[in-house]
C-alpha positions, 0 to 999 in steps of 0.5 A: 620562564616567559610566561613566569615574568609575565606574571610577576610584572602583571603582580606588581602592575597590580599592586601599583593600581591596587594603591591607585585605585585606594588614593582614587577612592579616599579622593572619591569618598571626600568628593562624593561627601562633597557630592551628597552635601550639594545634593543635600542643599539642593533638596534643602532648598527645593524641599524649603521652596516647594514647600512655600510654594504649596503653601502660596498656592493655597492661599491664592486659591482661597483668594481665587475662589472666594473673589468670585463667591456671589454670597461675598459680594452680597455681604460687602454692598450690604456691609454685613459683618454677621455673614463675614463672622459666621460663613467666611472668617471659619474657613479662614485658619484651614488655609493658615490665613491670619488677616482678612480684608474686605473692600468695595468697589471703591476701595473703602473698607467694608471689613476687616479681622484678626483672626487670631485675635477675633478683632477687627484690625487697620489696613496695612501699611500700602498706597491703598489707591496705587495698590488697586490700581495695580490690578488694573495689570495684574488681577492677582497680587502677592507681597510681604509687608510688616503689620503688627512688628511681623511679616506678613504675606498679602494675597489681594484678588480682584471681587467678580462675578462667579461667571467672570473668571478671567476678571474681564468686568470692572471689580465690584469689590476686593478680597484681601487675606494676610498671612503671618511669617512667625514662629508657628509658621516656621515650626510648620515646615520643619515638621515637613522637613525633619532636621530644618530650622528656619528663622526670618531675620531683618533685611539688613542682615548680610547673610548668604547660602552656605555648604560647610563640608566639615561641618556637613551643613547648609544653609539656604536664604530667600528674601521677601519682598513688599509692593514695590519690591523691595526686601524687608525681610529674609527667610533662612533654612539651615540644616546639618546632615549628620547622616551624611558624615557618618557615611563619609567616615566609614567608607574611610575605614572602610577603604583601608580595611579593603586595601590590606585584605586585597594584598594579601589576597594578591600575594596568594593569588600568585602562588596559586596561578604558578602552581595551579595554572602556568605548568599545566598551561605549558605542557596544553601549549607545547601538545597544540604546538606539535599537534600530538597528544602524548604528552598530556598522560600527567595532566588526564591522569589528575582529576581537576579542572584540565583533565577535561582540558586535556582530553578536549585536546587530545580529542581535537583533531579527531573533531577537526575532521569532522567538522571539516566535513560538516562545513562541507555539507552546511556549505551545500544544504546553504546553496541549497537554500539559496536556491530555494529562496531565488525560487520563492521570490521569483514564484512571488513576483510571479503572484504579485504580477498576475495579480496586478495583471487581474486588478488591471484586466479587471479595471478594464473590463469595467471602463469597456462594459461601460463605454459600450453600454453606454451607446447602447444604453442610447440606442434600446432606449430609442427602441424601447420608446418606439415600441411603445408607439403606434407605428405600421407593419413595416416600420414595426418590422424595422424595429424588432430588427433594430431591437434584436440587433441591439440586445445581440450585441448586449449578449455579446458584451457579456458573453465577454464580461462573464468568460473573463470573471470565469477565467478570473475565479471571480464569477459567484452563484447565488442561492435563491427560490425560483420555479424551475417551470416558470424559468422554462416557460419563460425562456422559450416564450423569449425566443417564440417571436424570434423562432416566429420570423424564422418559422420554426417552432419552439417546445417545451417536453417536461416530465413533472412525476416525482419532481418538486416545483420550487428549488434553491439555486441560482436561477439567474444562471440557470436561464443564462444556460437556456438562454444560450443553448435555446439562442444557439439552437434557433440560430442553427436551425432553418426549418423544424423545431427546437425542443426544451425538455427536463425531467427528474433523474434522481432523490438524495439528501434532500436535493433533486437532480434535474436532466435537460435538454435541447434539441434542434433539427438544425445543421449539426455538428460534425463528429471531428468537431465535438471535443472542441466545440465547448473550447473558447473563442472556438466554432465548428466551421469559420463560415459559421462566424460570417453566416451566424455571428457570435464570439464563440464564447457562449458554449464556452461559458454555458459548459463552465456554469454547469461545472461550476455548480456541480454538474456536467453538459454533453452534446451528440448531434448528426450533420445536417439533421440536428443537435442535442444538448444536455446536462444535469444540475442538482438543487435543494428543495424548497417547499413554498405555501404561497408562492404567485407564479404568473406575473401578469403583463401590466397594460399600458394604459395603467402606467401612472405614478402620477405626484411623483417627483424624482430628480435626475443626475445624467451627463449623457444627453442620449441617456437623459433624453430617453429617461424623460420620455419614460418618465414623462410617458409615467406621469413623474416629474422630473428635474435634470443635473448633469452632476453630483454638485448639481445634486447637493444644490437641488436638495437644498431647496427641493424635497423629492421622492427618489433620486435617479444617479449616473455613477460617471459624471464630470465635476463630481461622480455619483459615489462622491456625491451619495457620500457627501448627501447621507452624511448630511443631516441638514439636506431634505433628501439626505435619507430619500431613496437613491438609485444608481444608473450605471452602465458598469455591469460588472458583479465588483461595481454592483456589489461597491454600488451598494456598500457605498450607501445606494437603496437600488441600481439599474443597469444600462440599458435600463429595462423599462419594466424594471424601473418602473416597479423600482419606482412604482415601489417608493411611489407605493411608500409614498402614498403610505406616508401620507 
């Protein structure tokens, strides 16, 4: 019974908004006539302005070319007519122009002609003297006058030079079009604007836009204005917009026929919601209530809209269980995913530390390689210098012991830098040609004065049968390897020999694997200390470190390079008898027609690049000091900067042949400063070769060097040698030049 009152006040409400909304539509439907009638002027006179306006536009831009047209000015010195006749006055009826004047640069008429007509004509009626002064201000003039009993439109333009556009010279003349306001110009915008009348009346004529909404009509006015800005006439556009009031008038009609079809609808409505929707309602709300199903036998048995209703009822708590016990276990599997994502983020903050952690271990290792190459740097230099003197037997003995020292202390450093790249993942192996018997050769030729002093012998024991002579591969680790294994070898022998031997294990693909090994008749190795002789920081005997130096790490590193190119390494040894170390690595074959493979040693005497000019950029006085000894030893001459701004200045003036630069510098560091010279055309040097010195031995700083518009680097300490062929190179290109 509730429910029943409900829907009887919702009826009635409804009837009451139902005539609400109908006196709302009739006032919406006069307003919205209202509306559309403001819009209509609105377009009457933006449609009647822009039209004017395009038209104005026009003709100003006829003015504005012709006033700068060099046959025009031509025509009003000569005061030719026949040019006006036939090149001119043609053009003059597609931009609607019924007037042209032509005046000289002292304002006197040159010209004149009604076009529609085909006559010439008197000027019009202006202070002809104030009207060219005015232009004085304003180049571009446009006004109304009344010429003949008829408005005109005048467009006056200043006569100029075509290269003058902004009339910043005094006139050589003046353009003058008029343009008639009459009826053939008001029958050409109402063609633009279907349904608009347009008249121009007097001036005098008290008139004022207009909206007559039962007549559905507009008017718009615009008043023109002659030089001194007065009004002498008025241009009127009118328009009726019957679409507007037959559109009014139906939705009147329509609006009643609306509201008695929703009446009725309203009636039925309520019936049908008695009938069809409250008693089944009830019966749903009473079985909710009590929880119980039993009730809705009637409403299953119908087959309409609440039989599904019902069964979706009677099925409720059944569901209800269900869904009870699914919540439950989402509640569980969202814990669970909660606690993967905490996971997840602490494994990626984990990541993004020992990231960090590596870009800061790398920063260092690169500032320590180079504040330690540094001195360094200075002191092989020295030594490098005094191996090229005449010295005795003693103070020669002294400074292979100082060179050795030295170069031990370099190997240390990168003992260091190159086990911090295999930790890192960092360290990359190149694919090159090499003589696998040349490598050898060389190596323990290296080590010959060093077994010398110590009075051991070196060997190398090699069988060739079956074994191609060039390889691909990284030869540069490859020597690193013998290198440590022949440097260790020596170090812990004092009496016998050490033995360097290879040979051929095996054919497969197109690739040979090649066993090595190294043998020395040194102290060995105790059998508790094998497993652990390959380990980090590790040695077999702590009095090892004070009787024979080292870090530890050479082992460690030399097992790693062969792992990482594929192969394995192993030791046996026997104390105080010797040791043997071996491995085996795999390389593709390379067969090579020409191939030099002995490089010879260049005299000393033939160290001459004499007309070579190079330019040196070094702050440090130690590193530049030994760079001018070598430099003046080879015959170059050299200018010295001690920074990147330094460089710039020098290539202004100076054309050199190649440039020597420090990365590390004050005031401007040498990747800044190679920038800054191949983006500069204007420099003699700006595409001269430039060399880097660096002392940041790290494989990321040399790969950077290059990227960063370098031709070559040379690390510190600077092998002689090798800057000498670098620069005995570009003195090679040099001489082709010329």
């Amino acid at each position: 019974m509730k429910i029943r009152s409900i829907i009887i006040s919702i009826s009635i409400v409804t009837l009451v908004i139902v005539l609400l909304v109908f006196f709302a539509f009739r006032y919406a439907t006069r307003t919205n006539g209202e509306v559309l009638l403001q819009n209509g002027y609105a377009d009457l006179k933006t449609g009647t302005t822009n039209n004017l306006e395009a038209r104005n536009a026009l003709i100003e831009k006829f003015v504005f070319d012709k006033s700068t047209w060099t046959e025009l000015l031509v025509a009003i010195n000569r005061k030719d007519s026949t040019w006006f006749n036939e090149e001119f006055t043609p053009s003059l009826k597609n931009f609607s122009i019924s007037y042209l004047w032509a005046l000289n640069k002292e304002g006197a008429l040159v010209y004149s002609k009604d076009v529609d007509l085909n006559a010439s004509i008197p000027f019009f009626d202006v202070d002809r003297a104030h009207l060219l002064d005015s232009l004085k201000v304003n180049p571009f003039r446009n006004f109304f006058v009344k010429f003949n009993g008829i408005v005109t439109q005048i467009n006056i333009a200043p006569i100029q030079l075509n290269n003058d556009l902004k009339r910043l010279t005094k006139p050589m003349g003046f353009l003058i079009c008029g343009r008639k306001f009459d009826s053939a110009f008001a029958n050409e915008i109402m063609k633009v604007s279907p349904g608009c009348k347009i008249a121009i009346v007097d001036s005098m004529v008290k008139s004022k836009d207009t909206i007559q909404y039962k007549e559905f009509s507009a008017s718009f006015q615009k008043v023109l204005k002659n030089f001194s800005g007065e009004a002498i006439a008025t241009l009127i556009a009118t328009k009726k917009f019957e679409i507007i009031s037959s559109y009014n008038k139906r939705l009147s009609s329509y609006s009643i026929l609306y509201i008695a079809i929703l009446l009725g609808v309203l009636f039925i409505y309520y019936h049908f919601v008695r009938i069809k929707l409250l008693n089944p309602i009830g019966i749903l709300s009473d079985a909710l209530s009590k929880k119980d199903g039993s009730n809705l036998t009637g409403l299953k048995s119908k087959e309409d809209e609440f039989t599904g209703l019902a069964n979706l009822v009677d099925d409720t708590f059944i569901k209800n269980r269900i869904l009870k016990s699914e919540i439950q276990l989402r509640l569980k599997t969202e814990n669970d995913l909660r606690t993967s994502a905490v996971q997840l983020e602490n494994a990626t903050i984990d990541k993004i530390r020992a990231e960090q952690d590596r870009i800061a271990k790398s920063g260092f290792l690169s500032t320590m390689s180079h504040e330690i190459r540094t001195p360094i740097n200075g002191v092989i230099g020295v030594v490098n210098l005094l191996k090229s003197e005449v010295l005795t037997a003693s103070q020669r003995e002294l400074v292979d012991t100082l060179s050795f020292s030295s170069n031990h202390l370099l190997s240390i450093l990168t003992d260091i830098l190159d086990f911090s790249k295999i930790e890192s993942g960092n360290l990359t192996f190149d694919l090159v040609q090499f003589n696998l018997n040349e490598i050898c050769k060389n190596v323990t030729n290296l080590y010959l004065p060093l077994a010398s002093t110590k009075n051991i012998a070196i060997e190398m024991k090699f069988d060739e049968k079956g074994m191609s002579e060039y390889f691909l591969g990284d030869g540069m680790r490859l020597c690193q390897i013998l290198n440590n294994l022949i440097g260790n070898a020596i170090k812990f022998t004092e009496k016998g020999k050490v033995t360097l031997g290879y040979k051929l294990l095996e054919k497969i693909n197109g690739k040979q694997t090649v066993a090595f090994t190294v043998e020395d008749s040194g102290i060995g190795i105790a059998a508790d200390k094998l497993d652990t002789i390959f380990e980090g920081f590790s040695q077999a005997d702590r009095s090892i470190s004070t009787n024979y130096g080292g870090t530890g790490l050479g082992l460690t590193i030399t097992k790693k390079l062969v792992e990482l190119q594929g192969g394995n390494i192993a030791v046996t040894s026997i104390l105080n008898t010797g040791t043997v170390f071996s491995f085996q690595l795999s390389f593709e074959t390379v067969v090579i027609a020409d191939y030099k493979v002995d490089k010879m040693e260049r005299a000393q005497s033939v160290y001459d690049l004499s007309g070579l000019h190079v330019l040196v950029a070094e702050d440090n006085k130690i590193n530049a000091f030994i760079l001018n000894k070598f430099l003046d030893k080879w015959n170059v001459k050299m200018d010295l900067v001690v920074n990147g701004a330094e460089v710039i200045e020098k290539l202004k003036t100076i054309d050199y042949d190649v440039i020597l630069m420090d990365l590390h510098m004050p005031v401007m560091d040498g990747k800044e400063a190679v920038g800054l010279i191949r983006n500069n055309k204007t420099l003699f040097n700006h595409n001269k070769p430039i060399v880097a010195l660096t002392a940041d031995a790290t494989t990321e700083t040399k790969n950077l060097i290059l990227k960063s518009g370098f031709d070559q680097y040379v690390s510190k300490p600077f092998n002689p040698d090798q800057l000498y062929e670098i620069l005995e190179k570009y003195a090679a290109l040099k001489l082709g030049d010329t």
